[in-house]
N, C-alpha and C positions, 0 to 999 in steps of 0.2 A: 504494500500500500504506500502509493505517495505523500511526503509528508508535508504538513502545511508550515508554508514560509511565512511564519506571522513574523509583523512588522512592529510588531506594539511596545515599547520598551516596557520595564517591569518597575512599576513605579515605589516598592520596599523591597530591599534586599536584606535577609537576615544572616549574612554570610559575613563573618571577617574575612582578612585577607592572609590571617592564618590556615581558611579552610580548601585556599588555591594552593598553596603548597606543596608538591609531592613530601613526602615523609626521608626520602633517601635525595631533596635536589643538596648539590655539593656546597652551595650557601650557605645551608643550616649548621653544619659546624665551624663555619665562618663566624659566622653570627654570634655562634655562643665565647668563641673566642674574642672578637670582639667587644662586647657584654663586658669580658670577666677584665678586659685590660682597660677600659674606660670606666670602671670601678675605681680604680684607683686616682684616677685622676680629676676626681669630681670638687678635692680640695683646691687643684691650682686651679681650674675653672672658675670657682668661687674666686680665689683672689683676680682673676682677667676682669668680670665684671662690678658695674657700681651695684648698688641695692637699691635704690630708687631708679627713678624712669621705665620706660616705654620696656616692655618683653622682648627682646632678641630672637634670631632664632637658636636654640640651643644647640651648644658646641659640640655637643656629642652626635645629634642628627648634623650638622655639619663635616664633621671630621668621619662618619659614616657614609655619606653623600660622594666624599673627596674617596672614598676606597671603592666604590662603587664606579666612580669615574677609572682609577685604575685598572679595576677589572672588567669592566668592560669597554674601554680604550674610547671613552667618549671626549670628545679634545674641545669642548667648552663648557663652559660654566651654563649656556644659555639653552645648548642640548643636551645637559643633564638635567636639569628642572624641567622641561617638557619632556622629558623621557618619564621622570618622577611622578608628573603629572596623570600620565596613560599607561603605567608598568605598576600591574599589582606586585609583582617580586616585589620591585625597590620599595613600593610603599611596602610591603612585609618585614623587608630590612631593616628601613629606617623607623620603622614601628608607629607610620602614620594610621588613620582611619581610612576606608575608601571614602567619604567623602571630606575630610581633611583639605581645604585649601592650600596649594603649594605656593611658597616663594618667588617671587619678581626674580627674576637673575640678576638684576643690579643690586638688590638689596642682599641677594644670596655674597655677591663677589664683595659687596663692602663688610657684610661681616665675618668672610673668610680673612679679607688683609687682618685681623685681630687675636686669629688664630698666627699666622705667619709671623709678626712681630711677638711670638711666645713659645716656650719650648715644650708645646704640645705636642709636636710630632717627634721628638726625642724621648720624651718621660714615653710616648704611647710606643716607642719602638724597643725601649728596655721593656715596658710592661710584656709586652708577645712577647720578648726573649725567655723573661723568666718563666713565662708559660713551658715555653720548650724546657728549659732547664730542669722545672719541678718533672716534666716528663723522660727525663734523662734522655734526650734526644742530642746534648751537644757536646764534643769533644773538649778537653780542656789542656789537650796536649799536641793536638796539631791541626796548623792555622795555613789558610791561601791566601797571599793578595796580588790584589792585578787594579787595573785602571782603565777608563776605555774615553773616548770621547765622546762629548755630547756637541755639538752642532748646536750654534747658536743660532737662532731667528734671525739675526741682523744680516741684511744683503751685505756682498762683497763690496756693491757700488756706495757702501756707509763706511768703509775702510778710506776715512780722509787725511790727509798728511795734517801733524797737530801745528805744524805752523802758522796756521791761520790763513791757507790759504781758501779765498771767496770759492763759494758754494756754484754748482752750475746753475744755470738760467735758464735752463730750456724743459722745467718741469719736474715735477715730481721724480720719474724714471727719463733719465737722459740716458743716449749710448753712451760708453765709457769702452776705452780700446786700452786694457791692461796690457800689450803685449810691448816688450823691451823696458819697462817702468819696472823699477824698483821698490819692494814694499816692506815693510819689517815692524816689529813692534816696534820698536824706538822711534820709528819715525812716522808711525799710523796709527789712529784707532776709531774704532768705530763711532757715528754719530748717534747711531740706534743703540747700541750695549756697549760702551765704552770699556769696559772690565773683561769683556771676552779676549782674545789673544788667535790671532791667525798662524795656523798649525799646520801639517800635514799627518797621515797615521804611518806613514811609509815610504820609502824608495818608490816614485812613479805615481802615488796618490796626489789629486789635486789639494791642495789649501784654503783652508776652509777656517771661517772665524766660530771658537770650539772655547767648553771650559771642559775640563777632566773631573770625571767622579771616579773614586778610588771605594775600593769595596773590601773588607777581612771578613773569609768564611769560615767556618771549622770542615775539618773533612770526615765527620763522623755519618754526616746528613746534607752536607750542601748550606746551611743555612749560615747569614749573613749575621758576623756578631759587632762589626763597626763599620762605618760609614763617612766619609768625607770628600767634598766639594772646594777643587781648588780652580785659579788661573792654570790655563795648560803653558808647559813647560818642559824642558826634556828633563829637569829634575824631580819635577811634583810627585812623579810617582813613587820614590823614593824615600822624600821629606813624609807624604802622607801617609806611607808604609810604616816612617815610625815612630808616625805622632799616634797610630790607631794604636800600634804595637805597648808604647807606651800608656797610651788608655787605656786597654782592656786586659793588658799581661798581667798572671798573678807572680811570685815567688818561684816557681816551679820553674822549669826547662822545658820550653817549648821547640816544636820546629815549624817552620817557615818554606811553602810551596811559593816557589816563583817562577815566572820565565826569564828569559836570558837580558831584559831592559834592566834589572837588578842584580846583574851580573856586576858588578863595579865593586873594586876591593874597600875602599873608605865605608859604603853601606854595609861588605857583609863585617866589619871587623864593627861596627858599631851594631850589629845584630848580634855578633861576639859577645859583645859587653855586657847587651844586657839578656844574657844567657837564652838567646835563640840560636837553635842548629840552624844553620840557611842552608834547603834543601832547596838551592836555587838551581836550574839548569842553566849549562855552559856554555857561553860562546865557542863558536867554531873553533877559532882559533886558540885551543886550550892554553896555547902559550901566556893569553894577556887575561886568562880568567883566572877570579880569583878562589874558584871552587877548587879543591885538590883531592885527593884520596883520601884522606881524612873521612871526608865526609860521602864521595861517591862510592866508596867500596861498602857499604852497610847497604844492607835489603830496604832500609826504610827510604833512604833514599829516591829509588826504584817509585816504592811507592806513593810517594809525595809527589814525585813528577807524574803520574797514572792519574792521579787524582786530581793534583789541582786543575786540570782542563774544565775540571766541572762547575767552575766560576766564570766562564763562559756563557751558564742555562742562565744564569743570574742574567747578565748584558742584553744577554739573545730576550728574554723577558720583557727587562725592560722596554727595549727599542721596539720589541712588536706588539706587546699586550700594553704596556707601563704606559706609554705614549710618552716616552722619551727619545722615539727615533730624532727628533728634532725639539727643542726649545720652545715652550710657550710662554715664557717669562722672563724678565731683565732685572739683574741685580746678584749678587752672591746669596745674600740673605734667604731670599724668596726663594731660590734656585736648590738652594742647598735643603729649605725644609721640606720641596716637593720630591725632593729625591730621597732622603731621609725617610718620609710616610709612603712614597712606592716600593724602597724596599718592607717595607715593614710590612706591605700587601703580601711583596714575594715570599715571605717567609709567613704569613698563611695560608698561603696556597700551598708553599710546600708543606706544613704542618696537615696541613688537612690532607693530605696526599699520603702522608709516614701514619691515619688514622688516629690523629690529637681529635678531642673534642667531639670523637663520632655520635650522631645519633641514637 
């Protein structure tokens, strides 16, 4: 029998948006993890706001919102509130009503800048660490780091010499004929992001105006235990290996996965000092590396280099789900705290992956 196509909407629905839910979707143990690390932070939230005036929108459906953008690689502020809008998940997520009025986008992005100028996505990124921890998910004795670059928004044609010389006249986008012209940090930088630094990743790679995020995993699980956002530099990778190192090393002896750009004898003798093996792999030419048999004839070795490749899923992540293949924002500050709250995505997804927090 044919069915009838009524057209009639249902004018009461007695359904939450708990009742849309599958029971097994991969969200729900997101969520509770979520839940349990934004518990904690419900004191500094208090001190961000005054106690008089107008309601806000709360920080926690805020910083909820901004992980949902993550994960599902939505790259504005304007098409996540209308996604908000007509997606029961996200309202299930965000722990709205179905009929719940959603947020302006302008007023969503002005009281996001409030979270940015505060170390909510830092407090909220040790909170999911500790989660893992109490689930004995992370090593405490051997660590990866690597660096990768991020692309900045800013056109090539905003790379202007800082001499002051006058701007072109012929519009917004004028031709510009880079070839045989000389450009370098010292002598350029950009009119859009001025803080960015024009880089290449490689021999034969074009240059590209870039800042470097640096990442320390454990290699128990993959999961990311520090985090830092510099100017790119042929040394940053280096300096931000161990300033993490420094932050988050206990007492113990650790070792140290790396690739052949921390190959440099001054870094590993200062990894020396402060009691890390540097399980760094060797430039070609062994002669000028500062690895020796020391340290490459031990099996762990072997397996430190086997491993850290898997801080690669991390980058590979961000750039294709994180939506950090490119730069949506100007500033170190801003920069560093969205990268700071995407990985902190990445390591619920992988938690939710190793079966934390299952249904």
């Amino acid at each position: 029998m044919r069915g009838i196509d009524d057209k009639r909407d249902a004018m009461f629905i007695y359904l939450s948006p708990e009742d849309f839910v599958p029971a097994d979707h991969p969200l729900r143990p997101i969520r509770t993890m979520v839940d349990a690390a934004l518990e904690g932070l419900s004191a500094e939230f208090n001190r961000m706001y005054s106690h008089t005036g107008r309601p806000s929108i709360p920080p926690e459906k805020l910083l909820k919102a901004l992980i949902l953008q993550a994960l599902y690689s939505i790259r504005s502020n304007r098409m996540l509130t209308e996604q908000i809008g007509y997606s029961i998940l996200f309202r299930w997520f965000l722990g709205m009503a179905l009929d719940e009025p959603v947020w302006d986008h302008s007023s969503f992005t002005q009281n996001q800048q409030r979270l940015i100028g505060s170390e909510a996505a830092g407090r909220f990124f040790q909170r999911v660490l500790e989660q893992a921890r109490k689930k004995k998910l992370l090593s405490a004795e051997h660590f990866t780091v690597d660096g990768t670059l991020l692309e900045s928004w800013a056109s090539l044609k905003s790379f202007q010499p800082r001499d002051g010389a006058p701007p072109s006249t012929e519009g917004r986008n004028p031709e510009v004929d880079f070839k045989g012209k000389t450009r370098t940090n010292d002598t350029h930088a950009s009119t859009t992001d001025p803080e960015a630094k024009l880089m290449r990743h490689g021999l034969g790679k074009e240059a590209k105006l870039c800042w470097m995020g640096h990442v320390l995993t454990e290699n128990r699980n993959g999961l990311v235990v520090a985090t830092s956002l510099t100017q790119a530099s042929g040394t940053a990778e280096r300096e931000a290996a161990e300033q993490m190192l420094r932050e988050t090393r206990k007492r113990s002896r650790i070792t140290l996965g790396a690739d052949k750009g921390y190959d440099v004898k001054a870094f590993v003798e200062t990894l020396r000092s402060l009691k890390v093996t540097p399980h760094i792999a060797c430039r070609e030419n062994r002669g000028s590396s500062a690895i020796d048999g020391r340290t490459t004839r031990h099996a762990g070795y072997h397996i430190s280099q086997r491993t850290r490749k898997r801080i690669e899923e991390v980058f590979g992540w961000l750039k294709t789900v994180g939506v950090f293949r490119k730069l949506r924002y100007v500033g170190q500050e801003k920069i560093a705290w969205y990268f700071t709250l995407a990985l902190s995505v990445y390591n619920l997804v992988r938690m939710r992956s190793l079966g934390v927090a299952a249904p």
